[in-house]
FIKOL-972870 format. One record per atom (N, C-alpha, C): x, y, z; atom name. Coordinates in Angstrom, 2 decimals, decimal comma. Atoms other than C-alpha are relative to their C-alpha. Layout:
BEGIN
east | north | up | atom
X | Y | Z | CA
...
This chain:
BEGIN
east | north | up | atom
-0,09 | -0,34 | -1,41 | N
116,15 | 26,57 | 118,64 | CA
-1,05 | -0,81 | 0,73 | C
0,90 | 0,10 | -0,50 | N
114,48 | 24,64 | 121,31 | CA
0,21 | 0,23 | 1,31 | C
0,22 | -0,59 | -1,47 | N
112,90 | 25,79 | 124,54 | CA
0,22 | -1,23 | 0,64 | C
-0,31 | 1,03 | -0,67 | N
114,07 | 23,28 | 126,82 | CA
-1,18 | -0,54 | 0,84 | C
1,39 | 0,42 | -0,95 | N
111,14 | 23,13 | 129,65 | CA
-0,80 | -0,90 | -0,77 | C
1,28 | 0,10 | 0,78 | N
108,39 | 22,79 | 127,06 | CA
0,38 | -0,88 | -1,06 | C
-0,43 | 0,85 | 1,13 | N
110,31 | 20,88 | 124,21 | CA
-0,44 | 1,03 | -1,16 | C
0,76 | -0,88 | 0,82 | N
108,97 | 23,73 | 121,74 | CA
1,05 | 0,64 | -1,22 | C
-1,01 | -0,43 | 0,56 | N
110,85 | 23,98 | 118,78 | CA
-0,60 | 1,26 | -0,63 | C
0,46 | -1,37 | 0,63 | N
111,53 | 26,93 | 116,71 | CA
0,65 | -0,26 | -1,39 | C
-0,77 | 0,17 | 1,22 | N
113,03 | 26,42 | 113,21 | CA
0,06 | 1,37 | -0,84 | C
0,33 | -1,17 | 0,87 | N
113,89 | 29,60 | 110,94 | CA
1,08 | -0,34 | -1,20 | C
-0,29 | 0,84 | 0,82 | N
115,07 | 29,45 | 107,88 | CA
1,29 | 1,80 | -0,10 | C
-0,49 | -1,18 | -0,01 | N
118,16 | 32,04 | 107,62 | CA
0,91 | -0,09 | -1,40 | C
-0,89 | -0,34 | 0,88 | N
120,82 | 33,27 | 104,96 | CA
1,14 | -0,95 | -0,24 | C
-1,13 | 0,68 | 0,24 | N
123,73 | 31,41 | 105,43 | CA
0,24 | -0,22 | 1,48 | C
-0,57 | 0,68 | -1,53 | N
125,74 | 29,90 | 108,44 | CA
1,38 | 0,69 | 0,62 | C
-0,76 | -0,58 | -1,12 | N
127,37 | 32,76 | 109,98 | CA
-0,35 | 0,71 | 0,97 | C
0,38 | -0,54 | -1,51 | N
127,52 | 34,38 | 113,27 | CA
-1,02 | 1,49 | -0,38 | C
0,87 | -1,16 | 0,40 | N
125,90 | 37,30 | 111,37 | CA
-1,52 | -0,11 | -0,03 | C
1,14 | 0,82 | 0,28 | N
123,29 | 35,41 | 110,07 | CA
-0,85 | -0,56 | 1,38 | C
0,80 | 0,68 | -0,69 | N
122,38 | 33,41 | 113,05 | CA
-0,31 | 1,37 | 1,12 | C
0,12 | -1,31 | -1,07 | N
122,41 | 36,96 | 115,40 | CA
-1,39 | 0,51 | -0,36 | C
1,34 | -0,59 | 0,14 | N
119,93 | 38,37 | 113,20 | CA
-1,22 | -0,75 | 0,02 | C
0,75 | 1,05 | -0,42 | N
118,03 | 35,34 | 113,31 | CA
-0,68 | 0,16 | 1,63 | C
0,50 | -0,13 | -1,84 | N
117,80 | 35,77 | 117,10 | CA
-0,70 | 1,49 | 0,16 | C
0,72 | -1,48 | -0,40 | N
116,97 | 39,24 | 117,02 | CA
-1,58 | 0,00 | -0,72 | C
1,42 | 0,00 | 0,30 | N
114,09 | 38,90 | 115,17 | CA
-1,12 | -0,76 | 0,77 | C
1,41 | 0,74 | -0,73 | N
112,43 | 36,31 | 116,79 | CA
0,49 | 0,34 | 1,45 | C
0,04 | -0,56 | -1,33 | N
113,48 | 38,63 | 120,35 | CA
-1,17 | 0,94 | -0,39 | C
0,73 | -0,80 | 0,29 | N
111,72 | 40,91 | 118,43 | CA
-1,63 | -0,08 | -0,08 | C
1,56 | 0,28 | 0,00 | N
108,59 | 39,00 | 117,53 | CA
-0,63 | -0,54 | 1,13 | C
0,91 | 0,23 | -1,34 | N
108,29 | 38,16 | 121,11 | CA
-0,32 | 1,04 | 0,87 | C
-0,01 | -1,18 | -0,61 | N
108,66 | 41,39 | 122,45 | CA
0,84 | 0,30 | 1,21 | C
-0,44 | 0,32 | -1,44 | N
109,18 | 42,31 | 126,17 | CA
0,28 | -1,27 | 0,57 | C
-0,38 | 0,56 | -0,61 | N
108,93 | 39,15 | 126,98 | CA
1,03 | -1,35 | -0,39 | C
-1,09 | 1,40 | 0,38 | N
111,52 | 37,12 | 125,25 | CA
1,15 | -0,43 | 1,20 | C
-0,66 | 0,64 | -1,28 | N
113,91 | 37,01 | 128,15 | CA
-0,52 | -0,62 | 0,79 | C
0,99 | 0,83 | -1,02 | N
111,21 | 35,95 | 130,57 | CA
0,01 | -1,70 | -0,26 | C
0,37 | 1,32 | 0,61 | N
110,34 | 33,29 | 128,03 | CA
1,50 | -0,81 | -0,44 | C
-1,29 | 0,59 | 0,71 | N
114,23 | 32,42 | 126,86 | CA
1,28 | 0,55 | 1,04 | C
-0,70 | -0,36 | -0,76 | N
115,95 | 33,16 | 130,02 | CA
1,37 | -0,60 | -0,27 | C
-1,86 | 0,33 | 0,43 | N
119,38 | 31,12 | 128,61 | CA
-0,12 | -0,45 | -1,01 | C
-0,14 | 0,63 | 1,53 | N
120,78 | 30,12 | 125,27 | CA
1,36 | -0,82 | -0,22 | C
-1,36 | 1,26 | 0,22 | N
123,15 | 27,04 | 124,94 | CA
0,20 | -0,43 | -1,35 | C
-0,12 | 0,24 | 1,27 | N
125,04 | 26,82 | 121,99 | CA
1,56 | -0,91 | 0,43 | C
-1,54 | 0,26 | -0,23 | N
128,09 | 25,26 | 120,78 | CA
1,00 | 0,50 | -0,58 | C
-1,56 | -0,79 | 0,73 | N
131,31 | 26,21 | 119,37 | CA
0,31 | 0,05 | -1,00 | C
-0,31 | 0,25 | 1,33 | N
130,41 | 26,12 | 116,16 | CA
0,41 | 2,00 | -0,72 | C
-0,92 | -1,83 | 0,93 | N
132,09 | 29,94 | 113,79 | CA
-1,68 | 0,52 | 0,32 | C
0,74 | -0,90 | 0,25 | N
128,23 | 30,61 | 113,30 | CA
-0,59 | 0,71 | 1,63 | C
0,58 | -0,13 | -1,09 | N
127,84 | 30,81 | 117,05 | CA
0,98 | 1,60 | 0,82 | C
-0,36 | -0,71 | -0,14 | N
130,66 | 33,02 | 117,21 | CA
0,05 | 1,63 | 0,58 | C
0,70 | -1,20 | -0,53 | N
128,80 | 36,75 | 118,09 | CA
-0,83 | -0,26 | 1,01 | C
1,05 | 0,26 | -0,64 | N
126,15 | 35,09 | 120,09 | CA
0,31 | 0,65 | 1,28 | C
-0,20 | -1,17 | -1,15 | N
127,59 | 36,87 | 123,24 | CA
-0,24 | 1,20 | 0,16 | C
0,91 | -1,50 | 0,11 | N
126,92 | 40,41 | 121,75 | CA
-1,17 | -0,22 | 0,07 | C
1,58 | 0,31 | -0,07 | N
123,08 | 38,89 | 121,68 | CA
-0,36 | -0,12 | 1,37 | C
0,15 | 0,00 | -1,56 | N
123,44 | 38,78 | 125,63 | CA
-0,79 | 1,59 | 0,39 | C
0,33 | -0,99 | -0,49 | N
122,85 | 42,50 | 125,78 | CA
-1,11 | 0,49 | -1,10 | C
0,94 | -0,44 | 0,45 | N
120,21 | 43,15 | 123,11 | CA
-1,36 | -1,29 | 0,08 | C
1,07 | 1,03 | 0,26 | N
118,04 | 39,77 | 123,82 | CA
-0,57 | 0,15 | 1,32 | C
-0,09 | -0,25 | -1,46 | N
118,78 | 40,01 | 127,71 | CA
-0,39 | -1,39 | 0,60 | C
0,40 | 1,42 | -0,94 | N
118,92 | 36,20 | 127,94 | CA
1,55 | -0,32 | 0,32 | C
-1,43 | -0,54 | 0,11 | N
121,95 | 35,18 | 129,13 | CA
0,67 | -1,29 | -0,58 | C
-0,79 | 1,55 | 0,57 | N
124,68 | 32,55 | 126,99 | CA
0,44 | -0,60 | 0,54 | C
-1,20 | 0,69 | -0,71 | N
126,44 | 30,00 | 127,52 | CA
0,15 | -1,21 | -1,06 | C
-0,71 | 1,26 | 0,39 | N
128,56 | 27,66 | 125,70 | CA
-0,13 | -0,77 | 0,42 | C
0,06 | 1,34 | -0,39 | N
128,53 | 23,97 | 125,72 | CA
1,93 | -0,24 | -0,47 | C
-2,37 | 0,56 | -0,14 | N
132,58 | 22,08 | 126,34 | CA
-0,22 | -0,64 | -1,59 | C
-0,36 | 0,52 | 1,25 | N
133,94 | 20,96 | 122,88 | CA
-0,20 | -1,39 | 0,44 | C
-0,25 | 1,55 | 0,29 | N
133,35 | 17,66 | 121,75 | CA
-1,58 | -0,68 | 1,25 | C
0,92 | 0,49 | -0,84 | N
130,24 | 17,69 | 124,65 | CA
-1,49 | 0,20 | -0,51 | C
1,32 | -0,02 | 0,44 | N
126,92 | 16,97 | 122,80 | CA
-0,76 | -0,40 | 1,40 | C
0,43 | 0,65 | -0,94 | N
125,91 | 15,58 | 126,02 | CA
-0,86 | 1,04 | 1,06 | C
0,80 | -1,34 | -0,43 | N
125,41 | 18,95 | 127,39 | CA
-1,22 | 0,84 | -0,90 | C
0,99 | -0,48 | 0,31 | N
123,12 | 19,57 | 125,03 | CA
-0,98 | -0,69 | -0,57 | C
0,99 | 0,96 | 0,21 | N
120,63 | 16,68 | 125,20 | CA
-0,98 | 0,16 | -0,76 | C
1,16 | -0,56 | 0,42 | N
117,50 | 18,18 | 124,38 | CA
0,54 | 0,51 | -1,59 | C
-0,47 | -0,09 | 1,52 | N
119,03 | 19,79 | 121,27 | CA
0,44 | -0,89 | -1,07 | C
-0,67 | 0,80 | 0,81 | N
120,66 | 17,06 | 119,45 | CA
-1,17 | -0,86 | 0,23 | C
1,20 | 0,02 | 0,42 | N
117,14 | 15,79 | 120,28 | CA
-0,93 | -0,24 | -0,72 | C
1,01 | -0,84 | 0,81 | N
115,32 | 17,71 | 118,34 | CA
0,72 | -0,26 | -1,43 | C
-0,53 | -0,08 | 1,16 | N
118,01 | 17,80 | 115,80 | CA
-0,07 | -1,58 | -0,83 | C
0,30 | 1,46 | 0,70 | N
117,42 | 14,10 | 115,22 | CA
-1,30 | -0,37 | -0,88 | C
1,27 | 0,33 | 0,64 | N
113,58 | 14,38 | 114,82 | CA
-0,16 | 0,74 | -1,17 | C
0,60 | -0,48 | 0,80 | N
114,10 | 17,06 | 112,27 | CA
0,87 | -0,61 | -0,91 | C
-0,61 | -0,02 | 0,98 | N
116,63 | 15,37 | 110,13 | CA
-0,94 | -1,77 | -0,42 | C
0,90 | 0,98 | 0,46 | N
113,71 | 12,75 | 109,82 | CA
-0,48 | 0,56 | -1,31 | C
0,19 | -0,43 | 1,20 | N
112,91 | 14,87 | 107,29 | CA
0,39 | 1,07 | -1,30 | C
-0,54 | -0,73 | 0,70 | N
115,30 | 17,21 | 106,21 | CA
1,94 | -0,86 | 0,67 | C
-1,17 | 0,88 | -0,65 | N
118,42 | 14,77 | 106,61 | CA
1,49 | 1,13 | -0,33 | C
-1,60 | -1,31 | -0,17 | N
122,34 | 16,56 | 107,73 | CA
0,59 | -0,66 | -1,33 | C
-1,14 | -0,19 | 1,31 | N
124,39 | 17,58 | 105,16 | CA
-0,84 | 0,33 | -1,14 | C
0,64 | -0,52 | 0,69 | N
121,43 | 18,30 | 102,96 | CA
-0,33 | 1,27 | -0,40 | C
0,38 | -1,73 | 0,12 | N
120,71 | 21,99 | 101,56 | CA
-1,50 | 0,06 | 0,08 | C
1,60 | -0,40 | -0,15 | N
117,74 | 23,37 | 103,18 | CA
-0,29 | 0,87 | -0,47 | C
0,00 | -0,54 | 1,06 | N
117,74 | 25,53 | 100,60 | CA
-1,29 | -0,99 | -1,04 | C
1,08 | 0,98 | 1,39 | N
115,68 | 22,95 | 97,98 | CA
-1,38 | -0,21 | 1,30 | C
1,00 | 0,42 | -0,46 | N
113,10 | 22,68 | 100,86 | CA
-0,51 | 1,49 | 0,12 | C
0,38 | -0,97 | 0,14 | N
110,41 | 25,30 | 100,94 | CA
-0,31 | 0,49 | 1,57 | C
0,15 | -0,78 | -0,97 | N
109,32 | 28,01 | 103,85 | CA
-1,01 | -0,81 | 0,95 | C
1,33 | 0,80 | -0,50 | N
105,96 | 25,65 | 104,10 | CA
0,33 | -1,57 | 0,58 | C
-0,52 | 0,97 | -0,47 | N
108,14 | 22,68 | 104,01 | CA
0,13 | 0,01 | 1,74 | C
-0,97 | -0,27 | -0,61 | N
110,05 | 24,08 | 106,59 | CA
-0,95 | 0,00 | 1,62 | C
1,12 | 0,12 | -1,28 | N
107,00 | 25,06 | 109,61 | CA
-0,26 | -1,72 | -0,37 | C
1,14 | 1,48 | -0,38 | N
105,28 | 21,44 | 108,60 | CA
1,03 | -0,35 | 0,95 | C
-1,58 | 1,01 | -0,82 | N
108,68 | 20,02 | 110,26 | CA
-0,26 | 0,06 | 1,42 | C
0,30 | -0,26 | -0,99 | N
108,31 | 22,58 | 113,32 | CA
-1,50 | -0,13 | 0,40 | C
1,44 | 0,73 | -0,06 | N
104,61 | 21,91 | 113,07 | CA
0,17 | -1,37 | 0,80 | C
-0,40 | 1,12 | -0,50 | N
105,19 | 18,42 | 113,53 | CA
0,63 | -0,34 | 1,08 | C
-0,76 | 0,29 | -1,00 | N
107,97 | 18,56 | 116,30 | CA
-1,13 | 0,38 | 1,36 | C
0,88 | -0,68 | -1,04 | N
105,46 | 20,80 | 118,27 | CA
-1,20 | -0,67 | 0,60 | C
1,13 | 0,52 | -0,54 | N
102,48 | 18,37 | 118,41 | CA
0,05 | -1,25 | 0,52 | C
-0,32 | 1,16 | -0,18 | N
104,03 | 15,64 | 119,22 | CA
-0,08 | -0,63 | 1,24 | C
0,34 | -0,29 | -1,28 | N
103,24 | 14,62 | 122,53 | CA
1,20 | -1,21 | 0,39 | C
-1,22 | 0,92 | -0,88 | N
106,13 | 13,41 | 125,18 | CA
-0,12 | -0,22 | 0,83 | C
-0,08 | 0,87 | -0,89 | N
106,68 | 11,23 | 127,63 | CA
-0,21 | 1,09 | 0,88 | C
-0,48 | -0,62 | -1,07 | N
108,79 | 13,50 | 129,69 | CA
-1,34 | 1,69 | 0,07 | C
0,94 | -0,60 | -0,23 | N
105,76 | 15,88 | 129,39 | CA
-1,32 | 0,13 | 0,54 | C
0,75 | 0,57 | -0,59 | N
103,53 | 13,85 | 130,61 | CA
-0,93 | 0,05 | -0,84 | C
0,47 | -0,13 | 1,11 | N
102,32 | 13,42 | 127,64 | CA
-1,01 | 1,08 | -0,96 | C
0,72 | -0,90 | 0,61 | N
101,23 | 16,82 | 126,51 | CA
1,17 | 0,14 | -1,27 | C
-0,80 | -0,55 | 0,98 | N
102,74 | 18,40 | 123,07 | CA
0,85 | 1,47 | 0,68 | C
-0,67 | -0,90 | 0,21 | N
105,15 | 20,98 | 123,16 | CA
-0,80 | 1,10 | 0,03 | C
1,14 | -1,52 | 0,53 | N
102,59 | 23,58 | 121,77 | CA
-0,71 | 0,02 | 1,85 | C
0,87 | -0,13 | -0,93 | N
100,51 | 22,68 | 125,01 | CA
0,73 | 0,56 | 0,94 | C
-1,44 | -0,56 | -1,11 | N
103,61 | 22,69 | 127,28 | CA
0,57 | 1,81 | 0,00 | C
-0,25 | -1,07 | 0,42 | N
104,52 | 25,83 | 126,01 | CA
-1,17 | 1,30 | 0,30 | C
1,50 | 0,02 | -0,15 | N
100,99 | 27,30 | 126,35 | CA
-0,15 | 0,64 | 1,31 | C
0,31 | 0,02 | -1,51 | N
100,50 | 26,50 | 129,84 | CA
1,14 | 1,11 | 0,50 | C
-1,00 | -0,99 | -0,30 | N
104,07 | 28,38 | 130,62 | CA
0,30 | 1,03 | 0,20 | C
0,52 | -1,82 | 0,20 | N
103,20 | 31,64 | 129,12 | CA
-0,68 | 0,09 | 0,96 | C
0,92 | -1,12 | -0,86 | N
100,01 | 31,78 | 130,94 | CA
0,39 | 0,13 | 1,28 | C
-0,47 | -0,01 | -1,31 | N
102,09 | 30,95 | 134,06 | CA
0,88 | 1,19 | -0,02 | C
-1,00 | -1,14 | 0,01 | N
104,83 | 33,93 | 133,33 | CA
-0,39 | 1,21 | -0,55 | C
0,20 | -1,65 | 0,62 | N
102,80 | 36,90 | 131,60 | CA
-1,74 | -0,02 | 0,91 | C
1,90 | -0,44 | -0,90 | N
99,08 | 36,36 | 133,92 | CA
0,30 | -0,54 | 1,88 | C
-0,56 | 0,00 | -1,48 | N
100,59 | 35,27 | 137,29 | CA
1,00 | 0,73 | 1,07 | C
């Protein structure tokens, strides 16, 4: 998952690749943010893939709200496909992330997070991210 504003990825490592799977995935990390995960994850753009399938029942227990991307339109989801590039720098598609470990797995989001970007004006993610909060839970 990444936060779009901030570039701030999130990587988790789940069960398998269904809509079950990726739901509870989301609920937990609504969970480990608390109150303010909507604040902080006000929309969630996915695509049309089966595991994305439920993600609409996650509208009313996350309270961010969905939205599909058009078939065949990676384009709409810039930022994601992204991210998904820098992480298959090291966990390349079609590979089972399965043989990579939990520690593996943060260094990756580790890595994506400190990375400092352009379009950030060259802060990291982590920083970007950072600054955001203290703008939406102390202002």
């Amino acid at each position: 998952m990444t936060e779009r504003k901030t570039r701030k990825e999130i990587i988790r490592r789940i069960p398998g690749k269904t809509a079950t799977d990726v739901n509870s995935a989301l609920i937990t990390l609504a969970n480990e943010a608390g109150e303010h995960f909507s604040k902080v994850f006000k929309s969630i753009t996915a695509d049309n893939g089966s595991e994305f399938a439920e993600l609409s029942s996650f509208e009313q227990v996350g309270g961010s709200k969905i939205y599909f991307a058009h078939p065949y339109s990676s384009s709409e989801r810039g930022t994601n496909e992204r991210h998904n590039g820098l992480i298959r720098r090291f966990i390349p598609k079609g590979e089972s992330i399965s043989q990579y470990s939990t520690y593996a797995i943060t260094g990756v989001q580790e890595w994506c997070n400190t990375l400092p970007r352009k379009i950030l004006n060259y802060l990291t993610p982590n920083e970007a991210f950072e600054d955001e909060l203290r703008l939406l839970l102390y202002n």
